[in-house]
C-alpha positions in Angstrom: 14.1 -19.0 16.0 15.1 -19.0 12.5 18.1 -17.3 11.0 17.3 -16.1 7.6 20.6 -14.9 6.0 19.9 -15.8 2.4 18.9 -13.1 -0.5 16.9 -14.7 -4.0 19.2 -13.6 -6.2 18.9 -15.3 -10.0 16.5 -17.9 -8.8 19.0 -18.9 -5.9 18.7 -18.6 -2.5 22.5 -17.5 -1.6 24.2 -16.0 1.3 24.2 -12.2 2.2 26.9 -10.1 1.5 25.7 -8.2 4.2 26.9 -9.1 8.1 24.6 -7.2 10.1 21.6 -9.2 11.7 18.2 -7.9 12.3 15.6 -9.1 14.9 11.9 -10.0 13.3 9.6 -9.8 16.3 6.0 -11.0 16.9 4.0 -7.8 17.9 1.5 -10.2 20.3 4.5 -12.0 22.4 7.1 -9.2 21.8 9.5 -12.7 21.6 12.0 -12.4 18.4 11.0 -14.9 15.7 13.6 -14.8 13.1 16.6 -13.0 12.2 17.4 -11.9 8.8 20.6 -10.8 7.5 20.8 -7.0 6.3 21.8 -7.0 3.2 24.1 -4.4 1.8 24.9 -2.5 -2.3 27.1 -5.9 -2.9 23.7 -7.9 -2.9 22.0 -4.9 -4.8 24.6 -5.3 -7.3 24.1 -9.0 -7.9 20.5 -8.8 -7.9 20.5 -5.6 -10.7 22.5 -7.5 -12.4 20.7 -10.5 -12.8 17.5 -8.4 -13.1 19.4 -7.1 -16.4 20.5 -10.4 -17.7 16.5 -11.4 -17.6 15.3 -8.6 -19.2 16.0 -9.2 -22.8 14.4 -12.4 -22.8 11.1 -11.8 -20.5 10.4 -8.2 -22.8 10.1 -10.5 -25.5 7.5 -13.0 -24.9 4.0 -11.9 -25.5 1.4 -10.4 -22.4 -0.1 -14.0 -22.8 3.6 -16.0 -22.3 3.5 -13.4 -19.1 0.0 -13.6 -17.8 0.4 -17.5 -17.3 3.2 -16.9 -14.7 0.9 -14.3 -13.5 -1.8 -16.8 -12.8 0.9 -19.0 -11.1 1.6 -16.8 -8.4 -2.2 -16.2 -7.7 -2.6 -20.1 -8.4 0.4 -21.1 -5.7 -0.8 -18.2 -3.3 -4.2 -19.7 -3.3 -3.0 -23.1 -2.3 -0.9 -21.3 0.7 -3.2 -19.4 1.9 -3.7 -20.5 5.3 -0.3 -20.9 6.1 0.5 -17.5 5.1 -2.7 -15.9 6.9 -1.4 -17.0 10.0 2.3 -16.1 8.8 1.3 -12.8 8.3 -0.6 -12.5 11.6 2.2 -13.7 13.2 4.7 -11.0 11.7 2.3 -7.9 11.0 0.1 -8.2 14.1 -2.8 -8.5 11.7 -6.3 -10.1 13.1 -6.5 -13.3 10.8 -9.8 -11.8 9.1 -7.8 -8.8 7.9 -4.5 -11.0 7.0 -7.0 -12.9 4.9 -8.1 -9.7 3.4 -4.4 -8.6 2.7 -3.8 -12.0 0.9 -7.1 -12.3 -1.0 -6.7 -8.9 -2.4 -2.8 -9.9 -3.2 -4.1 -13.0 -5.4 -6.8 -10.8 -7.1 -4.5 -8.4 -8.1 -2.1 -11.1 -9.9 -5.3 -12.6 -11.9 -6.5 -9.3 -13.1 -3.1 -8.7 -14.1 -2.9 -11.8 -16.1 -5.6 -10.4 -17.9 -4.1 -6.8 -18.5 -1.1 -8.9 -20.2 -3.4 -10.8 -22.5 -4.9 -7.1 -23.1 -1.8 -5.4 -23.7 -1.3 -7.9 -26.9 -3.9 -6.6 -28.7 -2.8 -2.5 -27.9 0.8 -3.3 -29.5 0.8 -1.9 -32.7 -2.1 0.2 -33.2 -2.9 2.4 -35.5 -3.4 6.1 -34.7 -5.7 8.3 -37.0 -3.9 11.4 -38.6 -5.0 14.3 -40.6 -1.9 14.2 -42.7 -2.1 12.3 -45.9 0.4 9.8 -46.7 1.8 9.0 -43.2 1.5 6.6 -41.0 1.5 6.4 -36.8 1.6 3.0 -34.5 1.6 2.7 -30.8 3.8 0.3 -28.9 3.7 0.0 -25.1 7.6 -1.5 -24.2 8.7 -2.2 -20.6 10.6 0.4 -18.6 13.3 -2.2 -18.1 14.4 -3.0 -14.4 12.5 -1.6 -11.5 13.7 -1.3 -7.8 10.4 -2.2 -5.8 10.2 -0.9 -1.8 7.4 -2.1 0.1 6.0 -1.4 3.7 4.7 -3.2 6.6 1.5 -2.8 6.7 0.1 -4.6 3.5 3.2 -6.8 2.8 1.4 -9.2 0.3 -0.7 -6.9 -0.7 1.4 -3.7 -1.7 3.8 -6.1 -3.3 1.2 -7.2 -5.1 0.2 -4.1 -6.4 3.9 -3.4 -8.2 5.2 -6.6 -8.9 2.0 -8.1 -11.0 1.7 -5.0 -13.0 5.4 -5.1 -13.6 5.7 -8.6 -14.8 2.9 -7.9 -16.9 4.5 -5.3 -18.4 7.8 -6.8 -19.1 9.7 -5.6 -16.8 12.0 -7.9 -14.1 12.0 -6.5 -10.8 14.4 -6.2 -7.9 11.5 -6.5 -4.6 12.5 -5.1 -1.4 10.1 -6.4 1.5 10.0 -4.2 4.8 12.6 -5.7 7.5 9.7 -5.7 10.3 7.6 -7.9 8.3 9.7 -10.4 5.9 8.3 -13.2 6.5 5.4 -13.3 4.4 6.9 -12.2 1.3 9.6 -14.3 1.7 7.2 -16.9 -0.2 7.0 -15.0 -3.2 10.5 -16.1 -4.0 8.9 -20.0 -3.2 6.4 -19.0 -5.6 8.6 -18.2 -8.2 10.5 -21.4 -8.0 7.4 -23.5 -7.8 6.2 -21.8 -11.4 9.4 -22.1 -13.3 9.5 -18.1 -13.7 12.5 -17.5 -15.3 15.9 -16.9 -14.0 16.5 -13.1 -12.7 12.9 -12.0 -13.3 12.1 -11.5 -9.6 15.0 -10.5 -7.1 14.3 -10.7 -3.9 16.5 -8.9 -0.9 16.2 -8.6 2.4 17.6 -5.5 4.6 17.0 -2.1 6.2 16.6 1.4 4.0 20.3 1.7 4.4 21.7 -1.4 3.3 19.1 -2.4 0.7 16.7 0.6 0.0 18.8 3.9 -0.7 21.3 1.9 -2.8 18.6 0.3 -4.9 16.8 3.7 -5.5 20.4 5.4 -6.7 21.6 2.1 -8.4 22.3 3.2 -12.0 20.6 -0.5 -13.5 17.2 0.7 -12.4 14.9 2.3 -14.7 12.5 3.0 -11.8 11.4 2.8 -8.7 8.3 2.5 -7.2 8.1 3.5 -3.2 5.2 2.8 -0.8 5.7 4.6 3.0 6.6 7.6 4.6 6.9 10.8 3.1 10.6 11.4 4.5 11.5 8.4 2.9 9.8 8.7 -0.5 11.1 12.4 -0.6 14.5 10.7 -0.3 14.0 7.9 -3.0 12.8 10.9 -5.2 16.0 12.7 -4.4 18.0 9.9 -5.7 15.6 8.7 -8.4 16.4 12.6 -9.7 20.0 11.9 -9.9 19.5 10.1 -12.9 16.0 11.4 -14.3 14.7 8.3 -13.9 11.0 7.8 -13.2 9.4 7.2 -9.5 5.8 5.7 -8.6 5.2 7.5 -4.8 2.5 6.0 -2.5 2.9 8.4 0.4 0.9 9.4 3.8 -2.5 10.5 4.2 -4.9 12.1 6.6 -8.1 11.4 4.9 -11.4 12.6 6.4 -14.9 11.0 6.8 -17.6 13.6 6.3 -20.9 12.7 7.6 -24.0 15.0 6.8 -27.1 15.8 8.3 -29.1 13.7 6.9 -27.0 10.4 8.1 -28.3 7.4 10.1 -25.5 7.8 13.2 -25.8 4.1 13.8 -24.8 3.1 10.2 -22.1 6.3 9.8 -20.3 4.5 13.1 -20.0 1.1 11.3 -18.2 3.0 8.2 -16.1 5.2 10.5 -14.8 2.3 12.8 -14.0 0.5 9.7 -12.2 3.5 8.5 -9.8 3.9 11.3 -9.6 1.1 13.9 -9.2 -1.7 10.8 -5.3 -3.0 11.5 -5.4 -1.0 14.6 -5.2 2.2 12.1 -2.0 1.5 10.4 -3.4 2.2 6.8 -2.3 4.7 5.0 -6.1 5.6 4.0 -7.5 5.6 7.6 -10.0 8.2 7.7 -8.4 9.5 11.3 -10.3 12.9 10.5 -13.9 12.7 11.5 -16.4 15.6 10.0 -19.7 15.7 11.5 -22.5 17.7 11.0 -23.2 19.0 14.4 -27.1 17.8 14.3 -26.0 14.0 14.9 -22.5 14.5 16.8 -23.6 13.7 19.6 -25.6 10.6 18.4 -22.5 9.8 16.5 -20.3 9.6 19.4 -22.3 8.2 21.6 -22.8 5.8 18.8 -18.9 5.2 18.5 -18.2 5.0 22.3 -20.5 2.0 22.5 -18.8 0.7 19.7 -15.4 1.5 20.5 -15.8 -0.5 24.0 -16.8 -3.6 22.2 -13.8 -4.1 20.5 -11.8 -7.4 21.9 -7.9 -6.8 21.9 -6.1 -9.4 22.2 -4.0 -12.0 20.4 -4.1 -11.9 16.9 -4.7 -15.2 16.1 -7.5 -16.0 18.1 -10.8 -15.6 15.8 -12.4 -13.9 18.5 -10.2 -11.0 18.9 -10.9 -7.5 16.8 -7.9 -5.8 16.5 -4.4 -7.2 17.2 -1.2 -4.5 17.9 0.5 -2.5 16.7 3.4 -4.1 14.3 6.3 -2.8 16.0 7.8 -1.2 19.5 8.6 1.4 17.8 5.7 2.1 15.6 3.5 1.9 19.5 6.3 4.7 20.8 5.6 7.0 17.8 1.3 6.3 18.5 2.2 7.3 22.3 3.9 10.7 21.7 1.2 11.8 19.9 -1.2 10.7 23.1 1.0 12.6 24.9 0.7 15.7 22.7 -3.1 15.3 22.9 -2.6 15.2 26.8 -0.8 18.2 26.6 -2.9 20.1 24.3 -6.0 19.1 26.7 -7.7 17.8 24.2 -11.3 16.3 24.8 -11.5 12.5 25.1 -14.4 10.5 24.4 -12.6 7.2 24.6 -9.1 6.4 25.4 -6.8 3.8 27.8 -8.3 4.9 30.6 -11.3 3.6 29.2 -9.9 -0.2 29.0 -7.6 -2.4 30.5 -4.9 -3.5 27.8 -3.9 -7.1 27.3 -0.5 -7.6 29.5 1.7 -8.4 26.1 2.1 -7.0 22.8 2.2 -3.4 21.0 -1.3 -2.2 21.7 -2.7 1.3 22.2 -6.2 1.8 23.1 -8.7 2.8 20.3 -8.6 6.5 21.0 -11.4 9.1 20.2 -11.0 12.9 20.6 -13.8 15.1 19.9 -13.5 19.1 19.1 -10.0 19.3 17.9 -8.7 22.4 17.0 -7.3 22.4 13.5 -4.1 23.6 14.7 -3.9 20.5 16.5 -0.9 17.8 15.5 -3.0 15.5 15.6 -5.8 16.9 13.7 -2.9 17.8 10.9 -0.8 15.1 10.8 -0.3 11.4 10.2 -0.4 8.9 13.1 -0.9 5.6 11.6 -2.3 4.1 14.7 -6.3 3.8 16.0 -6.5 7.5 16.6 -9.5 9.7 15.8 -9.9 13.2 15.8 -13.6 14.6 15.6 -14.6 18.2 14.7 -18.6 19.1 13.9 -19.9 21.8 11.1 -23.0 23.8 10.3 -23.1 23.2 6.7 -22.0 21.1 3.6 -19.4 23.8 2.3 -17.8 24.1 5.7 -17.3 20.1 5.3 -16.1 20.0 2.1 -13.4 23.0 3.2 -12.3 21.3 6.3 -11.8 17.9 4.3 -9.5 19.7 1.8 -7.7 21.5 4.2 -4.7 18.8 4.5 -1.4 18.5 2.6 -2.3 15.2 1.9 -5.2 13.8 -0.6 -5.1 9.8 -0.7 -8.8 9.1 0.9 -12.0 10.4 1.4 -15.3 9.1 2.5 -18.6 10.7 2.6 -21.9 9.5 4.4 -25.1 10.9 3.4 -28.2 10.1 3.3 -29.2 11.4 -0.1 -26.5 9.9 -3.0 -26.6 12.7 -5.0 -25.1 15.1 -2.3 -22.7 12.1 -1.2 -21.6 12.3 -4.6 -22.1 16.0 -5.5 -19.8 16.4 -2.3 -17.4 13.3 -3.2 -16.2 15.4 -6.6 -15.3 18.7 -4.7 -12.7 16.6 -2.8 -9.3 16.6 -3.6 -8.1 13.0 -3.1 -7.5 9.9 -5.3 -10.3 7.5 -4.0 -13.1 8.8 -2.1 -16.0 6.1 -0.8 -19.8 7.1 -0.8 -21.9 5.5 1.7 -19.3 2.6 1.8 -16.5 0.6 3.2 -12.9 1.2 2.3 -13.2 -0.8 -0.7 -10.0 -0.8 -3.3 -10.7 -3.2 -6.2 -7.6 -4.1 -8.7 -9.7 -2.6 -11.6 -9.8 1.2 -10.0 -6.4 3.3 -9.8 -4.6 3.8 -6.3 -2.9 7.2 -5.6 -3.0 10.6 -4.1 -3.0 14.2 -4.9 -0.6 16.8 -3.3 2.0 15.0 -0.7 0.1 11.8 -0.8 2.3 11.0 -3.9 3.2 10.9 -7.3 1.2 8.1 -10.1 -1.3 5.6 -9.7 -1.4 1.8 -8.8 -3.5 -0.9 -9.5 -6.6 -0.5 -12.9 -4.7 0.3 -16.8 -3.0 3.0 -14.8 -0.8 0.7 -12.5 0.1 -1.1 -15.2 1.6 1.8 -17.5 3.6 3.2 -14.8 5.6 0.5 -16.1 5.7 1.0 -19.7 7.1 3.3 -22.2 5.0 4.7 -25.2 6.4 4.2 -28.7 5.3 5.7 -32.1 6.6 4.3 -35.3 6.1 7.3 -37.9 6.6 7.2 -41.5 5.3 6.7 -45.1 2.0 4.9 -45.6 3.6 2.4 -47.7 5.9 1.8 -44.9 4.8 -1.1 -43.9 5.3 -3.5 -40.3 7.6 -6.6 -40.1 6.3 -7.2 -37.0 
């Protein structure tokens, strides 16, 4: 077992202030792999501090002095790449195609970031057309400064992936807070940094719980921002003290994203999108479509469609290449899946496929692939999140009844539609309120188009031009024509 009780602080690996000790366990053998040392505010001091000592210098080399570190990280990723597939299966619980996933999307992000970099060169400075005679305008993007990053356990590489790279680009130097149930894997971002010579104090990296690490980090008064992937309670919380100070907050929080498929669907094709939506990492995405719309014309088709489906999947060890979905990450994130089985029990609600469908391996965090049909809308499990492979089905007469029932959620991350005409996939797709919505698709989330939600999904946008200017400030220099630019 290894004892990790070390924060990167300043390019150094040194020892935690902290003396509490926290268990990292493999979700397949339930056997505890590591322990990690919680850090505490003395270690978020340190690292703010030497976050603050960098800034000066990294603000001030050009997006193509930055993009070249950049390309490091997706440069040294690439070489690790099977060692921290199976790192990451190991921690998260993640089949090894989907930990491949979570790491080839990771090193995309850092190259198209690169790019943004070399891009933002040629936006410093630019003019701005006025009506006014005589004066001048010029834009100038500059870095928010330091910026507090909290990641979950789901993505690990992935998510921090999709703050760090834009924040580098920008300028900024970063304090990176991994989850404590999965550390492990980013853990070699810090190795990273070492192996490319990025500068002293430009990537922090502590480990800990939300109460060592995470709520003194988001009230810290060095950081500039904060940007927040998880639950809403938590994210509500990190607003709370972001407000404190006025400082600004990126928010990526829950979702209950529905999958509408129409009439005019083929049921054997809509089952391969919907199984992708909500089983992929045993439903612990934030964008799982776990509300299933159905016209009531190919329902039944559709679930019968699903069952079959649903009954092929292998559990079992994640790291055997066979195996289709692995467990859940945690004992606790399995209890939390289990009460809301329990409330589905108690609510009588209508099973198409559950446990008593299956036998379960004898080890690990698993829960059954679970399909309810004809859930009431007042359901808890119709309304809220579950992040776990739990769907809940409901079937409509028409397209507007569809489109209502999607939007009827406090929460507006996902959407995907099925049709088997485009231009009512899309005609629908544009009445939905929600950040990404897939047409006839996959979940597919590319670096190049923004990630975000509308109402209690969260506040801002990751990833495309938008991800990166949640990390820059907007300048105008204004004066007389004549002015002139020494820069």
């Amino acid at each position: 077992m290894q004892r990790l009780d070390q924060q990167f602080i300043d390019n150094q690996w040194i020892p935690s202030r902290g003396e509490r000790r926290l268990p990292v366990t493999d979700p397949y053998t339930e056997q505890v792999i590591a322990e990690v040392t919680a850090g505490d505010p003395a270690d978020v001091a340190a690292a703010v501090a030497a976050a603050q000592r960098a800034l000066p210098a990294w603000r001030e080399l050009s997006g193509a002095q930055r993009a070249i570190y950049l390309d490091g990280f997706a440069d040294s990723l690439t070489r690790r790449r099977e060692e921290l597939i199976r790192l990451s299966s190991t921690n998260n619980g993640k089949v090894l195609d989907e930990a491949a996933i979570d790491l080839d999307d990771a090193i995309a992000c850092y190259r198209y970031y690169a790019g943004q970099a070399r891009e933002l060169d040629q936006r410093q400075g630019r003019l701005i057309a006025l009506e006014m005679e005589g004066v001048e305008a010029c834009c100038y993007h500059d870095p928010v400064g330091v910026v507090g990053l909290i990641t979950p356990w789901n993505f690990p590489l992935v998510t921090s992936a999709w703050k760090l790279a834009p924040a580098l680009a920008a300028g900024c130097t970063a304090v990176l807070k991994p989850s404590e149930v999965t550390p492990l894997p980013e853990r070699a971002l810090a190795e990273v940094a070492l192996e490319i010579g990025l500068p002293q104090g430009v990537l922090n990296l502590l480990q800990g719980d939300g109460a060592g690490i995470g709520a003194p980090l988001a009230a810290h008064p060095g950081i500039d921002k904060v940007s927040f992937t998880g639950s809403n309670r938590v994210g509500e919380a990190v607003m709370r003290a972001a407000a404190e100070r006025s400082i600004g907050v990126s928010l990526e929080l829950g979702g209950k994203s529905p999958i509408i498929v129409m009439v005019d669907a083929d049921p054997e094709q809509a089952a391969d999108w919907v199984m992708a939506g909500i089983y992929f990492n045993a439903g612990q995405i934030c964008s799982a479509t776990s509300r299933l719309i159905v016209h009531e014309a190919v329902a039944e088709p559709l679930y019968a469609a699903l069952a079959e489906r649903i009954d092929a999947l292998v559990l079992g060890n994640p790291l055997d290449a066979d195996t289709d979905m692995g467990p859940l990450t945690s004992a606790r994130q399995r209890e939390n899946v289990r009460a809301y089985l329990a409330m589905a029990e108690q609510e009588g609600l209508l099973v198409v496929r559950d446990a008593s469908h299956r036998e379960l391996p004898g080890q690990g965090y698993f829960v059954a692939p679970t399909l309810y049909r004809d859930v009431p809308v007042e359901s808890r499990l119709w309304r809220e999140e579950i992040f776990g492979p739990v769907l809940c089905a409901r079937s409509v007469t028409d397209e507007n009844e569809a489109i209502a029932l999607a939007n009827d959620s406090e929460f507006g991350l996902a959407a995907t539609v099925i049709s088997g005409d485009s231009r009512r996939a899309s005609r629908i797709g544009r009445q939905l309120q929600a950040g990404s919505v897939w047409l006839n698709s996959e979940q597919l989330v590319l670096p190049e188009t923004g990630w975000g939600g509308f109402k209690r999904s969260g506040i801002g946008r990751e990833l495309g031009p938008w991800g990166l200017s949640a990390y820059l400030e907007v300048k105008h220099l204004v004066g007389p024509a004549d002015g002139g630019d020494d820069t």
